[in-house]
SEGU-395604 format. One record per residue (C-alpha): residue number from 1; x, y, z. Coordinates in steps of 0.25 Angstrom, whole numbers, plus 5000, padded with zeros to 4 digits. Layout:
<pos->NUM	X->X	Y->Y	Z->Z>
...
***
This chain:
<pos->1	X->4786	Y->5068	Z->4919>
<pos->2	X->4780	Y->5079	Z->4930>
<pos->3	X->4785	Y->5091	Z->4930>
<pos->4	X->4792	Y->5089	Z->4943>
<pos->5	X->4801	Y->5078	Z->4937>
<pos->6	X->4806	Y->5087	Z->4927>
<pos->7	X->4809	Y->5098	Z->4936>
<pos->8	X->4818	Y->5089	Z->4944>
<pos->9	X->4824	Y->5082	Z->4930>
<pos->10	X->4827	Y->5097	Z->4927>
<pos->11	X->4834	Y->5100	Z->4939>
<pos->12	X->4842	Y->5088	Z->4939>
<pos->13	X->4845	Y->5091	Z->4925>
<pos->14	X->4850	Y->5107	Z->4928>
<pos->15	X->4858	Y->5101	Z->4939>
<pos->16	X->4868	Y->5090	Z->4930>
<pos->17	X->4869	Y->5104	Z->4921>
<pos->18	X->4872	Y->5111	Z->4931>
<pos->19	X->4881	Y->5101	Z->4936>
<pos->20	X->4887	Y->5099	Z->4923>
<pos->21	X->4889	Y->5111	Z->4919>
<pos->22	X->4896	Y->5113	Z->4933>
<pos->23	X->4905	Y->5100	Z->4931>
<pos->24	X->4908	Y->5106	Z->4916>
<pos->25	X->4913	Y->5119	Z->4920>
<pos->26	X->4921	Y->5112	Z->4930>
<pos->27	X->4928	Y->5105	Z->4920>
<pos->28	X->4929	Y->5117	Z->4910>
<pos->29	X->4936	Y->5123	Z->4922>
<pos->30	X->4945	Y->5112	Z->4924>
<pos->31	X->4948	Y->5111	Z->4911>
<pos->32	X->4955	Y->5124	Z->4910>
<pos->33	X->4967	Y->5129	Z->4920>
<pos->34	X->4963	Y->5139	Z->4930>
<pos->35	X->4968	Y->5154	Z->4930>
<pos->36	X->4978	Y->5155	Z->4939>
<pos->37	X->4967	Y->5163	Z->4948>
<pos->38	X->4959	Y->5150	Z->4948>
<pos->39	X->4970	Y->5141	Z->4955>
<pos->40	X->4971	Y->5139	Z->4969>
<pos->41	X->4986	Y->5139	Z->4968>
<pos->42	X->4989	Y->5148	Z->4957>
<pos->43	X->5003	Y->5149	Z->4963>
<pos->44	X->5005	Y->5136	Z->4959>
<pos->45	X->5001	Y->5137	Z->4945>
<pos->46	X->5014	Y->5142	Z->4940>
<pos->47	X->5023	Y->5134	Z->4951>
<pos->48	X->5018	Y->5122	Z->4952>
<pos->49	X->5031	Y->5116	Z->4946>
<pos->50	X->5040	Y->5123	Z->4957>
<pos->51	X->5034	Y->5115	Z->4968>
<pos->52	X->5045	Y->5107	Z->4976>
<pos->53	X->5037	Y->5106	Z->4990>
<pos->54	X->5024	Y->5101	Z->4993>
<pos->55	X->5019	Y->5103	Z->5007>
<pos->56	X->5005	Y->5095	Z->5011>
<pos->57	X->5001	Y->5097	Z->5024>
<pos->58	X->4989	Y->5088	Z->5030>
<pos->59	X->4985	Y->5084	Z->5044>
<pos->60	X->4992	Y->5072	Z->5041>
<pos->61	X->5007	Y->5080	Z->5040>
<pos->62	X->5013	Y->5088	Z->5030>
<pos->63	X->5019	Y->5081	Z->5018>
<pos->64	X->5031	Y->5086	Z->5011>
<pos->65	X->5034	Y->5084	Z->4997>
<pos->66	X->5046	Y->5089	Z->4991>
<pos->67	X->5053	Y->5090	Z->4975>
<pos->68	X->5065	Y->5085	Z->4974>
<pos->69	X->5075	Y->5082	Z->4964>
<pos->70	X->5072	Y->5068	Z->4965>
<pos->71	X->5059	Y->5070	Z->4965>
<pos->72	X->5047	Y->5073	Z->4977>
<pos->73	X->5049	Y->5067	Z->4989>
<pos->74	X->5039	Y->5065	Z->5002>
<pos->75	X->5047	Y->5073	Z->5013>
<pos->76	X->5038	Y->5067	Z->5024>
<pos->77	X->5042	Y->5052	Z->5018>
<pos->78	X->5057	Y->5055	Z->5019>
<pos->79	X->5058	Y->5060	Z->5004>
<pos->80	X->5052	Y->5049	Z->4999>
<pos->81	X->5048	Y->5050	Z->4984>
<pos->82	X->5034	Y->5057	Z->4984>
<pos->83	X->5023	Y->5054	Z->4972>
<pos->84	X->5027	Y->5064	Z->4961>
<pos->85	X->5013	Y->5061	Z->4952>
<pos->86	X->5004	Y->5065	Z->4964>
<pos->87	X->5013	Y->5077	Z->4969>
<pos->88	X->5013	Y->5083	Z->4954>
<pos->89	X->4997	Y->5080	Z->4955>
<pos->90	X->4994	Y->5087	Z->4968>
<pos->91	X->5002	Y->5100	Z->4961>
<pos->92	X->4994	Y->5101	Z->4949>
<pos->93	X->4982	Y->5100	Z->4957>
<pos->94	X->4984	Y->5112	Z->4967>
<pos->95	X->4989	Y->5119	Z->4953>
<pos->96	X->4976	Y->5116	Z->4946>
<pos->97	X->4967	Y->5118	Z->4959>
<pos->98	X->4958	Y->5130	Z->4957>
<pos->99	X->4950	Y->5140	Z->4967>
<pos->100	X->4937	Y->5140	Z->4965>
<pos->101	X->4932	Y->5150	Z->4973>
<pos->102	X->4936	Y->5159	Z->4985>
<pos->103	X->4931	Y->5152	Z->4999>
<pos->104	X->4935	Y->5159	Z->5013>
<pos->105	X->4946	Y->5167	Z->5018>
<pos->106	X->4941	Y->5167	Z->5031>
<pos->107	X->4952	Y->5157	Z->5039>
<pos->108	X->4943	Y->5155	Z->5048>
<pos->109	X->4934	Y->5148	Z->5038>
<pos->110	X->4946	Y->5141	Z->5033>
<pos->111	X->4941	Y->5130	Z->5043>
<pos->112	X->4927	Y->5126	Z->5036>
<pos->113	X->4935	Y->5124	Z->5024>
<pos->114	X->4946	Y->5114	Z->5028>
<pos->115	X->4957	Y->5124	Z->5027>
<pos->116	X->4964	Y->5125	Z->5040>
<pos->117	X->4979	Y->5119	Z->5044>
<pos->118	X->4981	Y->5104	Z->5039>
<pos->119	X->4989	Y->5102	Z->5052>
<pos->120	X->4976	Y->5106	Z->5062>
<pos->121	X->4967	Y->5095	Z->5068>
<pos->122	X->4955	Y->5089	Z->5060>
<pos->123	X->4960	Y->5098	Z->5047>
<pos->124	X->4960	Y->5092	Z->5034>
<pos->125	X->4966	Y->5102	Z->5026>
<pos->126	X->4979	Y->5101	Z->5016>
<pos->127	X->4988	Y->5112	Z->5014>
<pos->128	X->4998	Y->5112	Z->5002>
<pos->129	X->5011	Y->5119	Z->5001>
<pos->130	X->5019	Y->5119	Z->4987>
<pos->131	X->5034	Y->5125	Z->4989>
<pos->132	X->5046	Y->5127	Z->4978>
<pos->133	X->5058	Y->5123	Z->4979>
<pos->134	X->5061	Y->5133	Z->4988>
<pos->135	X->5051	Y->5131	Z->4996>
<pos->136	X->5042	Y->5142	Z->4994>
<pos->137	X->5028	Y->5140	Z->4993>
<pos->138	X->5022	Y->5138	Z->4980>
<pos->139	X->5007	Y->5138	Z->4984>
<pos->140	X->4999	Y->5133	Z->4998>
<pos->141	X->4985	Y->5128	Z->4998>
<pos->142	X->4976	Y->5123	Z->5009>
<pos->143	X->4965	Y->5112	Z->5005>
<pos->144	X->4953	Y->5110	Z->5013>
<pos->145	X->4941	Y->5106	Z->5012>
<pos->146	X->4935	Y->5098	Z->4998>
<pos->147	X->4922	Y->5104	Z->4994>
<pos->148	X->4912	Y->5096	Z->4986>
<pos->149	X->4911	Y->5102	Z->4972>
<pos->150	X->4895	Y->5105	Z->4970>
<pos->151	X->4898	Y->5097	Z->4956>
<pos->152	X->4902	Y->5086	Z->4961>
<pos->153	X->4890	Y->5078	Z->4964>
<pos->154	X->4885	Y->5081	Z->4949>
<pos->155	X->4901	Y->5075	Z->4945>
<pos->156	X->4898	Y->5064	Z->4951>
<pos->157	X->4888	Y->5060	Z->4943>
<pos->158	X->4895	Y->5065	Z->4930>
<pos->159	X->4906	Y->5056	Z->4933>
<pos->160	X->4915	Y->5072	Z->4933>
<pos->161	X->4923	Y->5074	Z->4947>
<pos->162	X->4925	Y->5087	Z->4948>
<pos->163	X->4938	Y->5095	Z->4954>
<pos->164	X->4938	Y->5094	Z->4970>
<pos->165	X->4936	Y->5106	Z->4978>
<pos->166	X->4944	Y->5112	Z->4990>
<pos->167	X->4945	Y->5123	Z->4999>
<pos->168	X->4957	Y->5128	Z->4998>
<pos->169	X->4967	Y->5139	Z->5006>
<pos->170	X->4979	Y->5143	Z->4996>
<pos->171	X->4990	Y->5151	Z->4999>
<pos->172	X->4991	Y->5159	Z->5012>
<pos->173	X->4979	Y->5167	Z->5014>
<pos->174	X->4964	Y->5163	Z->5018>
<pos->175	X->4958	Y->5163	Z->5006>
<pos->176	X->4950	Y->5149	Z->5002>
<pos->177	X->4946	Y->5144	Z->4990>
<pos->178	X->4937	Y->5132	Z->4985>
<pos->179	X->4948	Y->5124	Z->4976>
<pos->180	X->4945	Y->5114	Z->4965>
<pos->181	X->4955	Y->5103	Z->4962>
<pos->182	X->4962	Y->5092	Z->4966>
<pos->183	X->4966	Y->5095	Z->4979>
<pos->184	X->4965	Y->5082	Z->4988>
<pos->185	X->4979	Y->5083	Z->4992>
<pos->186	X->4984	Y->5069	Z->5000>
<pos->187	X->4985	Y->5071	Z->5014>
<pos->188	X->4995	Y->5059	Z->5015>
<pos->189	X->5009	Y->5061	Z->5016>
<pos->190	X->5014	Y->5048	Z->5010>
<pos->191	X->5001	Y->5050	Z->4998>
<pos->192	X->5011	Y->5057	Z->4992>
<pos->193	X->5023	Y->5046	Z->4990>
<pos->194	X->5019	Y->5031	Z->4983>
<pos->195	X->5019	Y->5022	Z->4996>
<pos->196	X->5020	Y->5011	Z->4986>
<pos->197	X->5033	Y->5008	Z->4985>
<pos->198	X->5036	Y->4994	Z->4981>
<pos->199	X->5028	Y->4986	Z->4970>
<pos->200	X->5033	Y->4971	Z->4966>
<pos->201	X->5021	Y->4964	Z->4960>
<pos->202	X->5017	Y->4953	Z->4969>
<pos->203	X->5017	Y->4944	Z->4956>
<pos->204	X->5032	Y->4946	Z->4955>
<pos->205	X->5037	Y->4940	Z->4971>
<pos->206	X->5041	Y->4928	Z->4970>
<pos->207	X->5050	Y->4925	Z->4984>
<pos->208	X->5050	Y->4931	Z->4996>
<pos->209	X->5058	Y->4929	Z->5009>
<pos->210	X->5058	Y->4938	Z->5023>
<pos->211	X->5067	Y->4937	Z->5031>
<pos->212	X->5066	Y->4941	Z->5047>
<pos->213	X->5078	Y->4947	Z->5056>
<pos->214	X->5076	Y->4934	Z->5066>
<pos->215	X->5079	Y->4924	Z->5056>
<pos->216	X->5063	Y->4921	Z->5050>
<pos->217	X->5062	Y->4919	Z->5036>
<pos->218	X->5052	Y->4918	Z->5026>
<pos->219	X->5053	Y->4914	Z->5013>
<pos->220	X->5043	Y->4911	Z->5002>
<pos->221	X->5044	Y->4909	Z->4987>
<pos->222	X->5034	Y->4910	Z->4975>
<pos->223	X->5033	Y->4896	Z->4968>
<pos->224	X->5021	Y->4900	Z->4960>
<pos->225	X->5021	Y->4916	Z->4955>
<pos->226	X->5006	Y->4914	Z->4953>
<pos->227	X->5005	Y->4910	Z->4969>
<pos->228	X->5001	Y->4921	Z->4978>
<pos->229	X->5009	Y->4915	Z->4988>
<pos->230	X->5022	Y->4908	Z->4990>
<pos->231	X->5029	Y->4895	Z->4995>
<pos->232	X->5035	Y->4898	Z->5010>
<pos->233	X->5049	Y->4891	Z->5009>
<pos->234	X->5060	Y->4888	Z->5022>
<pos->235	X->5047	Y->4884	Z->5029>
<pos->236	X->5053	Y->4877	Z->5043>
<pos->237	X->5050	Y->4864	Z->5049>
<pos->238	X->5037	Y->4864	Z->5055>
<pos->239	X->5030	Y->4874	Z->5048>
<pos->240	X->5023	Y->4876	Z->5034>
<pos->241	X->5019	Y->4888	Z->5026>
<pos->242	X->5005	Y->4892	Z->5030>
<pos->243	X->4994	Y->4891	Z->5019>
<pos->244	X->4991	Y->4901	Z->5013>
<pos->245	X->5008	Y->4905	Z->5014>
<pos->246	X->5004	Y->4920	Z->5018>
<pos->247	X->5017	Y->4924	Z->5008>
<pos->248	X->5006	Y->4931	Z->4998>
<pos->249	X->5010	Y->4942	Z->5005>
<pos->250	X->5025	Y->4941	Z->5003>
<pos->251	X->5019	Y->4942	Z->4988>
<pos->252	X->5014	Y->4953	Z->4988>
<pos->253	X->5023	Y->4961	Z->4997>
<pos->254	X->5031	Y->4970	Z->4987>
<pos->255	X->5018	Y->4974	Z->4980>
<pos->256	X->5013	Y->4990	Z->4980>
<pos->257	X->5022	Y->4989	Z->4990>
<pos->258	X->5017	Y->5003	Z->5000>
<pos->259	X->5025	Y->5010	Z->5011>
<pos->260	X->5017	Y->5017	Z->5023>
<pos->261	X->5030	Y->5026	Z->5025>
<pos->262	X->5044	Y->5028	Z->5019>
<pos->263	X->5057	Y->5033	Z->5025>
<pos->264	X->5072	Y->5032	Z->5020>
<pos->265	X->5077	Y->5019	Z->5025>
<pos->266	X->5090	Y->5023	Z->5032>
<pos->267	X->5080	Y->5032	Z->5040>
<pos->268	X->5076	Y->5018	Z->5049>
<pos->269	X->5083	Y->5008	Z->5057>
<pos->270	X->5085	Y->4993	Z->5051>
<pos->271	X->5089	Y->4986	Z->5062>
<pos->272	X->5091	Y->4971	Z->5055>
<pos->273	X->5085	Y->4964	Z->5068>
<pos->274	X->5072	Y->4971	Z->5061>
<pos->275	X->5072	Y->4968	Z->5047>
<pos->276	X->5064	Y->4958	Z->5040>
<pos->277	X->5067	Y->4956	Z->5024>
<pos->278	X->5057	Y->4952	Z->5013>
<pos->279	X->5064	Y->4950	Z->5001>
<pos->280	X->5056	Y->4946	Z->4988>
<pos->281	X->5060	Y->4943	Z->4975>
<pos->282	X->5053	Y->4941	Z->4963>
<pos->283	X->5052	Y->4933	Z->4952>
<pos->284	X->5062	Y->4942	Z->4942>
<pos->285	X->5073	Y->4944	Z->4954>
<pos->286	X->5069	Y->4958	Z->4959>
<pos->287	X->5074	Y->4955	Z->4975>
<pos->288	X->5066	Y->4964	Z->4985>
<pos->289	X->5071	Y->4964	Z->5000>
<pos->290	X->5061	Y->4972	Z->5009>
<pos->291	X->5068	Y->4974	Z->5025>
<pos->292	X->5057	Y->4977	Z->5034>
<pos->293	X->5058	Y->4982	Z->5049>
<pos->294	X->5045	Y->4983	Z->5060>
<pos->295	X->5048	Y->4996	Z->5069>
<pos->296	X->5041	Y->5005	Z->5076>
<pos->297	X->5036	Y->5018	Z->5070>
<pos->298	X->5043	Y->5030	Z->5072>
<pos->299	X->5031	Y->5039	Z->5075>
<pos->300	X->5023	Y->5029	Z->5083>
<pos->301	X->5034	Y->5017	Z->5088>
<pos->302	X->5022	Y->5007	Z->5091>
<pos->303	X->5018	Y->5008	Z->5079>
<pos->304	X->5028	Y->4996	Z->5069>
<pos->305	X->5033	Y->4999	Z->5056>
<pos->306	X->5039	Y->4991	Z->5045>
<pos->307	X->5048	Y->4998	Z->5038>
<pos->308	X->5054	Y->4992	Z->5025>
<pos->309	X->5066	Y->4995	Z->5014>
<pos->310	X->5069	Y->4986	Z->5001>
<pos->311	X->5081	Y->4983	Z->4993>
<pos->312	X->5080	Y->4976	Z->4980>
<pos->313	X->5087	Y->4966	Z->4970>
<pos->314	X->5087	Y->4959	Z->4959>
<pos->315	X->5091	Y->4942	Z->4960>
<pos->316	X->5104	Y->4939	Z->4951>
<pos->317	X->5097	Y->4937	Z->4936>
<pos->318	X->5095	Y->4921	Z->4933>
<pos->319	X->5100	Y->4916	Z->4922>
<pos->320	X->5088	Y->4913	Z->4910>
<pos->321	X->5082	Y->4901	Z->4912>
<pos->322	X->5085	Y->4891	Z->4898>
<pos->323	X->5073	Y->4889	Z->4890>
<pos->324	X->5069	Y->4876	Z->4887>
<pos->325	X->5073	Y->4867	Z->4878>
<pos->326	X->5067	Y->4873	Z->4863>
<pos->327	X->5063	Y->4886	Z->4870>
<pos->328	X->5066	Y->4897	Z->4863>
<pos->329	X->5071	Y->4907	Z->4873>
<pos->330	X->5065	Y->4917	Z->4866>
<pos->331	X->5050	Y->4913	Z->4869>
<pos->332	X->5053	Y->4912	Z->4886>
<pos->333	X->5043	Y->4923	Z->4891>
<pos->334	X->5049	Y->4932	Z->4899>
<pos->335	X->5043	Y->4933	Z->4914>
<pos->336	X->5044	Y->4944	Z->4922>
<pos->337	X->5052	Y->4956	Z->4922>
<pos->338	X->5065	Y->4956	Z->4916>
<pos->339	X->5080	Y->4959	Z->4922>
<pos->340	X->5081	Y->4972	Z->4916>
<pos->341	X->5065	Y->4976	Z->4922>
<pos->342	X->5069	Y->4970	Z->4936>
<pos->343	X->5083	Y->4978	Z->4937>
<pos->344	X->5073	Y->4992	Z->4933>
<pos->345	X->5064	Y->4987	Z->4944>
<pos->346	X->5075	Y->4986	Z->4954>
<pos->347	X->5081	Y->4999	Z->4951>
<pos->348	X->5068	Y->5006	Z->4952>
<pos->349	X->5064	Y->4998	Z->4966>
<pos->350	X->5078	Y->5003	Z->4973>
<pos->351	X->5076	Y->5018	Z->4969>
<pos->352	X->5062	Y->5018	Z->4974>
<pos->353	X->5063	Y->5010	Z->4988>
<pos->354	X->5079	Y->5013	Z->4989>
<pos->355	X->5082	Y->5020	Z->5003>
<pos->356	X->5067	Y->5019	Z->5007>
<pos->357	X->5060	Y->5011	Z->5019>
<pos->358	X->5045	Y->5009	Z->5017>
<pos->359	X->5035	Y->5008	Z->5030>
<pos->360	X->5026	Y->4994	Z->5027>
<pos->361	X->5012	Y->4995	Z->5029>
<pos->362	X->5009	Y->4985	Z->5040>
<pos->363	X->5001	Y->4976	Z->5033>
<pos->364	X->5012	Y->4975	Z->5021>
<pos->365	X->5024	Y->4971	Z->5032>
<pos->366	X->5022	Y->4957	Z->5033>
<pos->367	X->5024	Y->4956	Z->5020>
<pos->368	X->5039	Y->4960	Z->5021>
<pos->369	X->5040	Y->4952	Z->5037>
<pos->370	X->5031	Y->4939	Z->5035>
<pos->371	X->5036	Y->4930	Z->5045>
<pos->372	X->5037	Y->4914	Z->5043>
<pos->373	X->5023	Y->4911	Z->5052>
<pos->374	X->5019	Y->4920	Z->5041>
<pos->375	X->5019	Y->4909	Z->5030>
<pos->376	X->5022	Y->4897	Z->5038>
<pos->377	X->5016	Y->4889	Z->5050>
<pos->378	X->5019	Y->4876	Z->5059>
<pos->379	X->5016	Y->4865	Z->5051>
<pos->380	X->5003	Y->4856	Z->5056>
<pos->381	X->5006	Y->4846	Z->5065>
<pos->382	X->5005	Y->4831	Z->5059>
<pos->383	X->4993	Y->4823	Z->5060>
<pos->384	X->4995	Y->4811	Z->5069>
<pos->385	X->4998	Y->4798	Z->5062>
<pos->386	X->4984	Y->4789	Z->5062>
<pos->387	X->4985	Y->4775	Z->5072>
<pos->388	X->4991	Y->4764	Z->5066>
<pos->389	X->4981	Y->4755	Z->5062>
<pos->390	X->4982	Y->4740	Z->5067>
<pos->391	X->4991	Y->4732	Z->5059>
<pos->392	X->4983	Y->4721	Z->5048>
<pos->393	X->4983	Y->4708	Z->5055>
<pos->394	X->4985	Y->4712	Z->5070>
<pos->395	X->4979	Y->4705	Z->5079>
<pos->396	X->4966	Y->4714	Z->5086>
<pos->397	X->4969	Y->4716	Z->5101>
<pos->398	X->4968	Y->4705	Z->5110>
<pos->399	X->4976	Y->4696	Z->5100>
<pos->400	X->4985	Y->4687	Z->5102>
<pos->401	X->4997	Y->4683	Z->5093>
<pos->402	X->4992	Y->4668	Z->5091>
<pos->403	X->4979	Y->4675	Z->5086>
<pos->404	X->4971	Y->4670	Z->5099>
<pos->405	X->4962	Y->4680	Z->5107>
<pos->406	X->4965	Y->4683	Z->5121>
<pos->407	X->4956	Y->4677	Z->5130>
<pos->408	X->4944	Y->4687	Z->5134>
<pos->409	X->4943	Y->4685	Z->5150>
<pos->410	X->4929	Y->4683	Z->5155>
<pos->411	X->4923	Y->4693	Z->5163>
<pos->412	X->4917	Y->4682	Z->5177>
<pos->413	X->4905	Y->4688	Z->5182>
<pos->414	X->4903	Y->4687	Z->5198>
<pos->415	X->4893	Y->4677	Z->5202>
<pos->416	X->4880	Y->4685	Z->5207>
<pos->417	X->4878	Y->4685	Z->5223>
<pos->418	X->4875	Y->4673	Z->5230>
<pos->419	X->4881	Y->4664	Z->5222>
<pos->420	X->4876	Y->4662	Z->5209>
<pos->421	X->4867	Y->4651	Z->5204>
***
């Protein structure tokens, strides 16, 4: 081994220690809570449980979280029930976020860091505003720009991420500071709400029918559980159900169900002459009735939406089937989910989707408005019958009923010019 070969070996080796130890004294800092000098917010420190408002403000909009006694709700999304877990995340997170260390307070160097209005052009700044119940504020902080960690690559490597860093405005005054922690705050407003809304396993449907203000009807049942599609019954004359019967989606319609926007439903207008039902029942009983209506878009009105609200049920309980001779009633398996789970599951499906009507994404609304050409075509036309062949025994053409030929006339050839022989 030459003498420059080592000299790079040893380089590379004082860089991973120097890495190392970098990525070690990061951790030993993580590891411990920072003095109250240390936090970006230290106001926050002490009050983080008096939080009752949460105001994020993007160039997408501001989005308005509030605490109530029911819980916290999405102003934007009419009150609708906001994500608890993430809010109580993104709190600890601008808690435990720390400066580390003082940048400009020159605003009009603010620009170079990303720190200018989240509402002016080409800006990609968030500012957060946390209020009591008052509405006093708590603590204000505007994030900018992410900076890559000088440590990172070498973490990389180590398998170690390390905490992200930001430039950072809080408070009122210029003064910036380089921030580590988690402070990638979502920009969009309905992030901070579950748009899943509605999850019936596609393994469990086992009919379907929708139903069309103008009289057209589809219905389809699930012969086979194991079948990803289903039997199209009240087919009319002339038609037959196409193959493949394109009802897989009818399937899998009420699985992780998502909405693109939410408003109380007594907010719209459901004129009958516009509502399509899909009604789907399972193999227990549980009855979901899905009303959809196509309109146009209240902020661009050539723009269609389908709009949606459900009601659920239960089918009257059947009486238990009598098992077979020399059964012992004990020993039937028990399929499925029994009365008592299915009356918990329809409780808990009317308190969440009770009152609420739920924008389709478009390429999910024809799951809930198939139309019959949907799963049904005009039958092929029927191959003409073959000729009937001649009957054994019929006389060949030319026959006559005594069995005797016609006679063949002869074909008289004119004598030549000048009179023959």
């Amino acid at each position: 081994m030459n003498q420059k070969t080592i000299l790079i070996l040893g380089a590379a080796t004082v860089a991973t220690v120097a890495a190392t130890a970098a990525l070690q004294a990061g951790r030993d800092r993580d590891s411990r809570p920072a003095t109250l000098e240390e936090r970006l917010l230290p106001g926050l420190v002490e009050r983080v449980n008096d939080v009752r408002g949460i105001l994020i403000e993007t160039s997408n909009g501001p989005t308005t979280l509030r605490a109530t006694d029911a819980g916290w709700v999405l102003s934007e999304a009419a009150d609708y029930p906001a994500n608890e877990e993430k809010i109580r995340t993104l709190l600890l997170d601008l808690r435990d976020a720390r400066r580390l260390e003082a940048k400009t307070a020159n605003a009009d160097r603010h620009e170079r860091l990303g720190l200018v209005a989240p509402d002016l052009e080409g800006s990609s700044s968030v500012r957060v505003t946390l209020s009591d119940a008052s509405g006093a504020t708590v603590e204000t902080v505007l994030i900018g720009n992410q900076r890559t960690s000088r440590a990172e690559p070498a973490a990389a490597q180590m398998g170690v991420t390390p905490d992200a860093q930001y430039y950072t405005l809080p408070g009122e005054g210029p003064q910036t500071f380089l921030a580590a922690g988690q402070l990638g705050v979502d920009s969009r407003t309905l992030g901070w709400v579950n748009q899943e809304f509605l999850n019936i396993d596609r393994s469990r449907i086992s009919a379907a029918t929708i139903t069309h203000p103008d009289g057209e009807e589809v219905v389809a049942v699930r012969e086979d559980m194991g079948q990803n599609e289903m039997v199209v019954r009240n087919i009319p004359d002339g038609m037959v159900a196409k193959t493949p019967s394109g009802t897989a989606q009818l399937v899998g319609a009420l699985q992780r169900l998502r909405f693109d926007d939410v408003r109380k439903a007594d907010s719209l207008d459901w004129p009958e002459e516009t509502i399509s039902n899909a009604s789907f029942t399972t193999e227990g009983g549980l009855q979901v009735s899905v009303e959809t209506m196509k309109v146009p878009s209240s902020d661009d009105p050539e723009t269609m939406v389908t709009w949606s609200r459900l009601t659920f049920d239960l089918a009257p309980e059947a009486e238990d089937a009598a098992p077979a001779t020399g059964e012992d009633p004990g020993e039937v398996e028990d399929e499925g989910p029994s009365r008592a789970d299915l009356e918990a599951e329809l409780a808990e499906l009317r308190a969440a989707t009770e009152g609420w009507a739920y924008a389709l994404p478009t390429w999910k609304e024809t799951s809930f408005r198939l139309r019959p050409e949907g799963v049904m075509e005009p039958a092929p036309e029927p191959e003409p019958e073959p000729e009937a062949e001649a009957e054994e025994g019929a006389a060949p053409s030319g026959a006559t009923g005594s069995g005797a030929v016609d006679p063949v006339p002869l074909k008289l050839t004119p004598p030549p010019e000048g009179g023959g022989i």
